[in-house]
C-alpha positions as CSV (number, residue, x, y, z in Angstrom):
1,X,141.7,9.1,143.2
2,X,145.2,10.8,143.4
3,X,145.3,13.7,141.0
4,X,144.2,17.0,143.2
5,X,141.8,18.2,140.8
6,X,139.6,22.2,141.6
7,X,136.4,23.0,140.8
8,X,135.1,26.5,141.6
9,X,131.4,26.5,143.2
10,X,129.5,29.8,142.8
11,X,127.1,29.7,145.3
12,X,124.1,33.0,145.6
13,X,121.9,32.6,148.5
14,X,119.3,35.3,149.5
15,X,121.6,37.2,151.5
16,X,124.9,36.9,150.0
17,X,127.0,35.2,147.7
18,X,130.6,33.4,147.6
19,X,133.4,31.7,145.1
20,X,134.1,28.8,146.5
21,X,137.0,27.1,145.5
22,X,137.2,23.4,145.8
23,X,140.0,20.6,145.8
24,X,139.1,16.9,145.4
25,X,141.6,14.2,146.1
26,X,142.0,10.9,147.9
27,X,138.2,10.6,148.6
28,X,138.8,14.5,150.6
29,X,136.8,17.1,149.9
30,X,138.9,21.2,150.9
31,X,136.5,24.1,150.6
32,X,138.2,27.8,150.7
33,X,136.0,30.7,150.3
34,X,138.0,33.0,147.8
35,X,135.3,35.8,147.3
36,X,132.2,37.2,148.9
37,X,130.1,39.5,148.4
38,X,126.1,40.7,149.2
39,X,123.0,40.3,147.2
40,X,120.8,43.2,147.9
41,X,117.9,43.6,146.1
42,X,116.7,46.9,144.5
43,X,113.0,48.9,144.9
44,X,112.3,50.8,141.9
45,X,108.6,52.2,141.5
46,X,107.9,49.3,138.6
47,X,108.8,46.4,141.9
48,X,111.6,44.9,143.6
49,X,114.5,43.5,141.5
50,X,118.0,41.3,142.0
51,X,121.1,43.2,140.9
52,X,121.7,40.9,138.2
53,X,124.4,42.6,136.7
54,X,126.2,43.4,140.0
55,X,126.0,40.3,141.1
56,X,127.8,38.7,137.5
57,X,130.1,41.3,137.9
58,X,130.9,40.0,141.7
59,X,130.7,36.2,140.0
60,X,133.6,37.0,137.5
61,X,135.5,38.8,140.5
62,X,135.8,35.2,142.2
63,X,136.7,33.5,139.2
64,X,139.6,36.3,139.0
65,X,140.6,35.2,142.6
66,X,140.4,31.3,141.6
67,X,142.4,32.0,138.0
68,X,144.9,33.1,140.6
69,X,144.9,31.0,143.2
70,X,145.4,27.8,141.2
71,X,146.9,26.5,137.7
72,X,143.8,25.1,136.4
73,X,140.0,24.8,137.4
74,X,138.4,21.4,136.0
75,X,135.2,23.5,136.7
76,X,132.8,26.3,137.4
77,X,129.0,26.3,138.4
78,X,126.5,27.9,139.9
79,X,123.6,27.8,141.7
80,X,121.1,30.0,143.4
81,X,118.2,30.4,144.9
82,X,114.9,29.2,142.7
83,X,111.7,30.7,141.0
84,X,113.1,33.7,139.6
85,X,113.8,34.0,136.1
86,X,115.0,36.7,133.0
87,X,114.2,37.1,130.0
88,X,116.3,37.6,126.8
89,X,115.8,39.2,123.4
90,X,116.4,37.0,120.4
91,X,119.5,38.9,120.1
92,X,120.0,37.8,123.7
93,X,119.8,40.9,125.5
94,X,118.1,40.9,128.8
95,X,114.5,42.9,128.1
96,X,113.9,43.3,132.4
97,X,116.1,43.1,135.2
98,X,114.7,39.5,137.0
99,X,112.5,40.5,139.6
100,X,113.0,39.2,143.3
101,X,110.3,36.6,144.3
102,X,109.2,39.1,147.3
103,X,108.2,41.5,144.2
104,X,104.6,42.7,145.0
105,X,103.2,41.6,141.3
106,X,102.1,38.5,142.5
107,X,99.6,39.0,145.0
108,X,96.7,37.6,144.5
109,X,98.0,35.4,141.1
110,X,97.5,32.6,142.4
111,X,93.5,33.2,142.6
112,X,93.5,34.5,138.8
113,X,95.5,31.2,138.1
114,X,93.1,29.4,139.1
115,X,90.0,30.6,137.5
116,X,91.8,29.4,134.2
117,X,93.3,26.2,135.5
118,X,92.1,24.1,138.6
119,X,94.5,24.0,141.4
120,X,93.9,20.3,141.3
121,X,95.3,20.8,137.2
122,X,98.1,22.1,138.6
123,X,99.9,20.0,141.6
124,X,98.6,16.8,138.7
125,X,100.8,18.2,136.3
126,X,103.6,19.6,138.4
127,X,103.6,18.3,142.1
128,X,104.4,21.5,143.6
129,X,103.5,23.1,146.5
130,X,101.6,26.6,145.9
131,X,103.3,29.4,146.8
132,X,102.7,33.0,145.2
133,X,106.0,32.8,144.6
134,X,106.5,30.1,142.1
135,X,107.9,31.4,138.5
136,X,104.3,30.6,137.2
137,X,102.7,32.9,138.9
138,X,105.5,35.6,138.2
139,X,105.2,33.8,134.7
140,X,101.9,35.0,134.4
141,X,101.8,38.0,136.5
142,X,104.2,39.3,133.3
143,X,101.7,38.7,131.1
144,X,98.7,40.4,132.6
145,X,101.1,43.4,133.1
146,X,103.8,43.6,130.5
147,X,102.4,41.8,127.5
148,X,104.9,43.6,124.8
149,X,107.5,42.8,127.2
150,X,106.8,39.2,127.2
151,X,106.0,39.2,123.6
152,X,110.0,39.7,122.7
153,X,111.5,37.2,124.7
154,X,113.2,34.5,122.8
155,X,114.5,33.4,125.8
156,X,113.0,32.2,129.7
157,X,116.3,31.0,131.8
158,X,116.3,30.9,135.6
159,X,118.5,32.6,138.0
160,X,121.8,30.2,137.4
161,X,120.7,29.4,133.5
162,X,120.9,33.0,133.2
163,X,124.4,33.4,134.4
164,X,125.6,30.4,132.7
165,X,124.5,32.1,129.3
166,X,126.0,35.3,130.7
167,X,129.5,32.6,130.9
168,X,129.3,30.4,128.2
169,X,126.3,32.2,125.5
170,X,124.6,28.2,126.3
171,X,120.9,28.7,126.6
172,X,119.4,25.5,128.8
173,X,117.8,25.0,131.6
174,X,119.1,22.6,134.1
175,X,116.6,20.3,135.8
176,X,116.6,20.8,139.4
177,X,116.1,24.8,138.9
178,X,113.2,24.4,136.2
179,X,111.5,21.9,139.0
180,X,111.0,25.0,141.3
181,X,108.6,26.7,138.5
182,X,105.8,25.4,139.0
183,X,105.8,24.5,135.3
184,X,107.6,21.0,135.3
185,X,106.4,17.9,135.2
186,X,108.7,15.3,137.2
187,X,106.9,12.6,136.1
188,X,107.2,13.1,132.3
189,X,110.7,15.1,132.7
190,X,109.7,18.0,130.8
191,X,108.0,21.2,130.9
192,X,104.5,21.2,131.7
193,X,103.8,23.1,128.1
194,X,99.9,22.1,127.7
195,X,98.7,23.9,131.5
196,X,101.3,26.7,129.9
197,X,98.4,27.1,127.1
198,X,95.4,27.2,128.9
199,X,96.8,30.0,130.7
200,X,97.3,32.3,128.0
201,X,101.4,31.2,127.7
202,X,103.2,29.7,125.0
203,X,106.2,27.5,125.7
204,X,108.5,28.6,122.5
205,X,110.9,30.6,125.0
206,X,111.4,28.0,127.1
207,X,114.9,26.4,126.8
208,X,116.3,22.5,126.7
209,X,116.6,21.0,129.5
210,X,120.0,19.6,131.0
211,X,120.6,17.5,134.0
212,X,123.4,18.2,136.8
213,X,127.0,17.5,136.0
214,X,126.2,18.4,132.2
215,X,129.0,20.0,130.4
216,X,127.8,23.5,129.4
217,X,130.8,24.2,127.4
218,X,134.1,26.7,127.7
219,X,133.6,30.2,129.2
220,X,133.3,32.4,126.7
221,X,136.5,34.4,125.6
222,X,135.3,37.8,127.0
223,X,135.4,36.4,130.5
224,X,138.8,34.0,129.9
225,X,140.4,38.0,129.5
226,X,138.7,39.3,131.9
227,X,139.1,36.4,134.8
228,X,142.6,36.4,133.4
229,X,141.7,32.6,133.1
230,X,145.3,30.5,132.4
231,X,143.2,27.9,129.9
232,X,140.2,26.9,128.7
233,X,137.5,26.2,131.4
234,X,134.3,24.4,131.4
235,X,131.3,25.7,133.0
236,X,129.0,22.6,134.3
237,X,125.2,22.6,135.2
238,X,125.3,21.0,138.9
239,X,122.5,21.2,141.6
240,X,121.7,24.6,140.1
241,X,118.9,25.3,143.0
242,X,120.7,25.8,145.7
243,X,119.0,23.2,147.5
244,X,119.4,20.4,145.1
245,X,123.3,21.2,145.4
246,X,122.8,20.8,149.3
247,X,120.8,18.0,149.3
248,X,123.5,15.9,147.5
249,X,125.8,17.1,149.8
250,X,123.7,15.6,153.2
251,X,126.3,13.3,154.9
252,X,123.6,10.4,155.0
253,X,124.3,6.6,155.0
254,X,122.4,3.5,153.0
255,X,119.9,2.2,154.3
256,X,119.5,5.1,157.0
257,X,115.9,6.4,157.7
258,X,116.4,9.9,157.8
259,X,115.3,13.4,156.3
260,X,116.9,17.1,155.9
261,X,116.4,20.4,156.7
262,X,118.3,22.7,154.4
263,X,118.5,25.4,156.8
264,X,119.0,29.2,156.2
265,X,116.7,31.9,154.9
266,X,114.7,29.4,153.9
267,X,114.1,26.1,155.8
268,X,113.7,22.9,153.1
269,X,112.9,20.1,154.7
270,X,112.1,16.8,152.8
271,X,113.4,13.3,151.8
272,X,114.5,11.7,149.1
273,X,112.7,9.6,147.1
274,X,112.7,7.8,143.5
275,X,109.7,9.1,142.6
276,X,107.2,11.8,143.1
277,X,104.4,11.9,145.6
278,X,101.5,13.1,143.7
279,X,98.0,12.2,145.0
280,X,95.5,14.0,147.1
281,X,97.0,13.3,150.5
282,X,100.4,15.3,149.0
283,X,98.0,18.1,147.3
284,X,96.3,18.9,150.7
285,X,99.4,19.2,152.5
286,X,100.6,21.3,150.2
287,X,104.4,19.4,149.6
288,X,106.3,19.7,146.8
289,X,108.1,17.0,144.7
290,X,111.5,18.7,142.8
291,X,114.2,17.3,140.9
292,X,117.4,16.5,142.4
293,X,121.0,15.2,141.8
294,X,121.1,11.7,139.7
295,X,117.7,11.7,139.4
296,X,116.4,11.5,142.3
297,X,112.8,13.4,143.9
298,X,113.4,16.3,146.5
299,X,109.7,15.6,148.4
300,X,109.6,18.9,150.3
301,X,107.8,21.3,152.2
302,X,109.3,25.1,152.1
303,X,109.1,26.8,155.6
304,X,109.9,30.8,156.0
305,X,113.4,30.3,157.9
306,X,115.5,31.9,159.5
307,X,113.7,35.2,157.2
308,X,111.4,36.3,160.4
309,X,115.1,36.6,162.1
310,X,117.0,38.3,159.8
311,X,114.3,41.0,159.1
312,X,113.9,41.4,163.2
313,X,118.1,41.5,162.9
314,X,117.6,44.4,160.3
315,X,114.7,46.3,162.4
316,X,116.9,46.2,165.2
317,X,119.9,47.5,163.8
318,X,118.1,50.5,161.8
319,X,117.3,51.1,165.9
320,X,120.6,51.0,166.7
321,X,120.8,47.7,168.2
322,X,123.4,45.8,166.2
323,X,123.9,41.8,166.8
324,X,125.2,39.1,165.1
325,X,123.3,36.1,164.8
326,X,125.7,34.5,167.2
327,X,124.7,37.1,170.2
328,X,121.1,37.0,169.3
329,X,121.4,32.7,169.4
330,X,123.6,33.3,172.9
331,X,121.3,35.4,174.2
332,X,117.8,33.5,173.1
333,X,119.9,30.2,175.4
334,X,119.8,31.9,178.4
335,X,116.3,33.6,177.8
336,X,113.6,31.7,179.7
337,X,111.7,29.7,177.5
338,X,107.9,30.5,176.8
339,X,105.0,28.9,174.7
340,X,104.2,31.4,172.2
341,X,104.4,29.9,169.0
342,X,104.4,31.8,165.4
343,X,102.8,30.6,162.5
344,X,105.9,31.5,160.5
345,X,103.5,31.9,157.3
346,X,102.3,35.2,158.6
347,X,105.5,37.1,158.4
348,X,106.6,35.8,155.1
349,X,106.4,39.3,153.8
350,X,108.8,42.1,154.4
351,X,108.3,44.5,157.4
352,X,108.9,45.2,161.0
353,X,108.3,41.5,162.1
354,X,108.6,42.9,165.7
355,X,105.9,44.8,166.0
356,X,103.9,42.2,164.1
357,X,105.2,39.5,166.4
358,X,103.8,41.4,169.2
359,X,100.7,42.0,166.9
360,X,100.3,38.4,166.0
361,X,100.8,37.5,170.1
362,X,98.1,40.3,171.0
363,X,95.8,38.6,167.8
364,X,96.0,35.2,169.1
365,X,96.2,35.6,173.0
366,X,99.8,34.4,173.3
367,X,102.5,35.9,175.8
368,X,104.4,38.4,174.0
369,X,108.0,38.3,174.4
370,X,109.6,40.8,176.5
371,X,113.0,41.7,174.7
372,X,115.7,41.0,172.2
373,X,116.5,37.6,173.7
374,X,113.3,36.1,174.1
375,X,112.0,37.3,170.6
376,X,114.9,35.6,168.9
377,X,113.9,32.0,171.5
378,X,110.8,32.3,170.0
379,X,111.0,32.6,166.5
380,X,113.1,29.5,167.3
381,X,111.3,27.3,168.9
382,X,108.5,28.4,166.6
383,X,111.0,26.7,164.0
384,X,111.4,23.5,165.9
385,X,107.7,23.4,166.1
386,X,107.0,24.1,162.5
387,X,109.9,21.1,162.0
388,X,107.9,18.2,164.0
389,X,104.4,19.3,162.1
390,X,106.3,19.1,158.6
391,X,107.7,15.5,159.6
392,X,104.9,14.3,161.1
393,X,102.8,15.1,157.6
394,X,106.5,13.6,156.0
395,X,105.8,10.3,157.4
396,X,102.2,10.1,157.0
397,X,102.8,10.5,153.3
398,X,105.7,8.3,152.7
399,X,105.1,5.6,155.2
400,X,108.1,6.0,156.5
401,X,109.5,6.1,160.1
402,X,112.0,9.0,159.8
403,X,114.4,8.4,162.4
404,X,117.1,11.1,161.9
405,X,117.0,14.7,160.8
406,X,120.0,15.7,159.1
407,X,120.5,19.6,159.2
408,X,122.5,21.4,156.3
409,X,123.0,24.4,155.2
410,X,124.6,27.7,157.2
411,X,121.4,27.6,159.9
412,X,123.4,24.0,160.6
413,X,125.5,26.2,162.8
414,X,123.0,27.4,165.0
415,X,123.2,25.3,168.1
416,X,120.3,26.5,169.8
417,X,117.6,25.5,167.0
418,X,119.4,22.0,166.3
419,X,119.1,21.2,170.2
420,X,115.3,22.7,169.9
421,X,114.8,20.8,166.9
422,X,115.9,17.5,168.6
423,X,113.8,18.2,171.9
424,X,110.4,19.3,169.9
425,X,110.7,16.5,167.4
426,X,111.9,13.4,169.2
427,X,114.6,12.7,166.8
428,X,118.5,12.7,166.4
429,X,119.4,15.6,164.9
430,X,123.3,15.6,162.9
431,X,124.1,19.2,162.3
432,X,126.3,19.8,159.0
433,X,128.1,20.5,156.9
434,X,127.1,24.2,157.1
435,X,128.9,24.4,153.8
436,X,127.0,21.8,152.2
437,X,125.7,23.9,149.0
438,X,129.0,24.8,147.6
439,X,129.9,20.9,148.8
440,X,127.5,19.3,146.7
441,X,127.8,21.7,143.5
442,X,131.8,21.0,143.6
443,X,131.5,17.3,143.7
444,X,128.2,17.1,141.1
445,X,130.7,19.3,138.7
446,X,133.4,15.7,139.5
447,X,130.6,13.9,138.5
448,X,130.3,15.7,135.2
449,X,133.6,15.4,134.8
450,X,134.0,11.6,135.9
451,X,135.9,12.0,139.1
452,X,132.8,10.6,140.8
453,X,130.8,8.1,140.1
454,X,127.4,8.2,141.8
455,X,125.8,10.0,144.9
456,X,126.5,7.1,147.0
457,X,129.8,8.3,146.4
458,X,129.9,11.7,146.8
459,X,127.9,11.3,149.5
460,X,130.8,9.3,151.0
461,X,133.4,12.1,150.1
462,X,130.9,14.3,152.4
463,X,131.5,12.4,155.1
464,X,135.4,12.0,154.7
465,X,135.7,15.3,154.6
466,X,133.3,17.1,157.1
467,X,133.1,16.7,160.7
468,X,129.3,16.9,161.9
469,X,127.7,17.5,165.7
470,X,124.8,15.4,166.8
471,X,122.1,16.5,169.0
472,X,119.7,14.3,170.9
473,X,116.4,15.0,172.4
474,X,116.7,16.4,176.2
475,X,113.4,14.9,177.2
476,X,112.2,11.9,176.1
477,X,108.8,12.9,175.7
478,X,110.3,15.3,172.8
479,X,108.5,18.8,174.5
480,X,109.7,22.3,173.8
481,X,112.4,23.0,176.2
């Protein structure tokens, strides 16, 4: 590998999004961000929504910056965040701006599911974990309430199928994204179209399916002009959930025992199998079994993040306490440490999460915390302790003895909750790289393209090109510091 070749990853998180432009050459991996830019929902009276448009219109602002920066991109993708969805006219216009998964519609879906299909039905079909969340429950939370609505779309394409049709006018959905729906089988490959039925939905607007690295086609010539793109450029389908992309992107060896956290607003932590986990053991502990790079299984729990900080973050600055997350971490290592623990599940809504910390301590007879610092320790060490539950159930249902915990993702940087991590769980903990999303979507686009040929491979690229930290347990006993 000699020829530098660029690939442009457009990476949208929860919180914000980012062009990142990458080169690949000599086994090295260079990541520059060229554009960012926020992602902040909207609250209308009919629920909460994405800015879709804004945020396309922010998408084609870093491809302006890339058609700049360089002579030629081999590549554009993007991924986001999964579960949410649009929906598209047969004349492909989009009928309702995609709703955020923290819209209110879905409370109490999951119950009306159910009285229609088992819950047992469900995981059997899909092997995913059950979260109000999931598209199927927005799926069907559009039908109860906007049946005329749903009755015109020709079209169902998830967050990053959506702007690929908004780039290219290719309608597909790319594996790893649809996985997150809640109506995809992994163990047939294809949409779970029958437990569709029986709940009232037909499947005829659901599109193909693709699998990372597949060549989308050109952008279309609208956005060449606009992006002021030199030549024709392929859009690919990589790791299109955000996680998928980071996942392929973990800097781990062969043969290793480990598992990852894919750590930021959300924490995913899982391994990586060959094939889903589905059996009863995997249904009661409510894991989840999505598609990944090269066909591999993501066999996951999702865990409310770093969320319950960031909303305490955004409380205290509409007080007029302002912090980065670096000063809240700094301050939460020289806080003394106490043995409140949150069940992070209970502040998975929005709100003032500190009053309802205090709330939840006063409900459950724990010691509240007294200030800024020691709130932030705790939601962190209430992390750490959510991590050893989630890997303790990991190994009971893989047999496996999981002896390193790779970190990934932008909460890899926080130094305080890798160090907790390590002393709650026991384990070695390798932080990095924080960049890993845009990292894996960049070199799953090579793939595509042929300039890599496996994940063993990229995975080698990773570590070429990343430096890492490793954090190991203070105590032996692996207790909360």
């Amino acid at each position: 590998m000699t020829a530098k070749r660029s690939y442009l990853a457009l990476d949208l998180g929860a919180e914000s999004g980012r062009a990142m432009l990458a080169h690949l050459a000599d086994h090295r991996l260079e990541l520059a961000e060229l554009h960012r830019f926020p992602n902040i929902p909207v609250r209308l009276t009919t629920g909460l929504y994405w800015d879709t448009l804004r945020l396309f219109h922010e998408m084609c602002e870093g491809i302006r910056v890339a058609a700049k920066t360089v002579d030629q991109l081999d590549g554009i993708a993007v991924d986001t965040w999964g579960v949410d969805f649009g929906l598209l006219s047969a004349e492909g216009v989009l009928l309702d701006n995609p709703r955020h998964y923290r819209d209110s519609r879905t409370h109490g879906a999951i119950k009306q599911v159910f009285e229609r299909v088992p819950r047992a039905e469900i995981f059997q079909n899909t092997g995913v974990q059950f979260m109000e969340i999931n598209s199927l429950y927005q799926l069907f939370a559009a039908q109860r309430d906007m049946p005329k609505t749903l009755a015109q779309a020709s079209h169902l394409l998830f967050m990053p199928d959506l702007f690929n049709y908004f780039l290219t006018g290719a309608v597909r959905a790319e594996r790893t994204i649809a996985s997150t729906s809640q109506f995809y089988d992994p163990v047939k490959k294809q949409f779970a179209t029958d437990m569709l039925r029986k709940l009232g939905l037909h499947a005829g607007y659901l599109a193909p399916l693709v699998d990372p690295g597949a060549d989308l086609g050109p952008v279309l010539p609208y956005v060449a002009e606009y992006c002021d793109l030199k030549q024709e450029t392929s859009v690919f389908a990589t790791g299109s959930h955000d996680t998928a992309s980071a996942v392929a992107a973990v800097p781990a060896r062969a043969g290793e025992n480990w598992c990852y956290i894919s750590s930021g607003t959300w924490s995913l932590m899982g391994v990586e199998l060959n094939e889903p986990v589905i059996n009863d053991a995997s249904l009661q502990a409510n894991f989840t079994n999505e598609a990944g790079v090269q066909n591999r299984i993501r066999f996951l729990k999702n865990i409310p993040g770093l969320w319950v900080l960031q909303e305490c973050r955004r409380v205290w600055e509409r007080e007029g306490q302002e912090f980065s997350y670096a000063q809240l971490t700094a301050a939460a290592a020289e806080a003394k440490p106490i043995p409140t623990v949150l069940d992070l599940d209970e502040f998975v809504s929005p709100g003032n999460h500190p009053q309802r910390i205090k709330e939840y301590c006063q409900k459950t007879g724990q010691q509240t915390p007294a200030d800024i610092p020691s709130t932030t320790r705790v939601i962190l060490h209430s992390l750490a302790a959510r991590y050893k539950q989630v890997l303790e159930s990991l190994e009971a249902l893989t047999g496996r003895k999981l002896e390193v915990i790779h970190i990934i993702g932008g909460g890899s940087r926080n130094t305080l909750l890798n160090q907790l991590t390590a002393d709650v769980t026991g384990r070695i903990v390798i932080a990095g790289p924080a960049e890993a999303t845009a990292a894996g979507n960049a070199l799953t686009q090579a793939m595509g393209t042929g300039h890599i040929g496996s994940l063993e491979e990229l995975r080698a690229v990773i570590r070429n090109s990343f430096e890492v930290e490793e954090f190991r347990p203070a105590t032996s006993s692996g207790a909360a510091s």
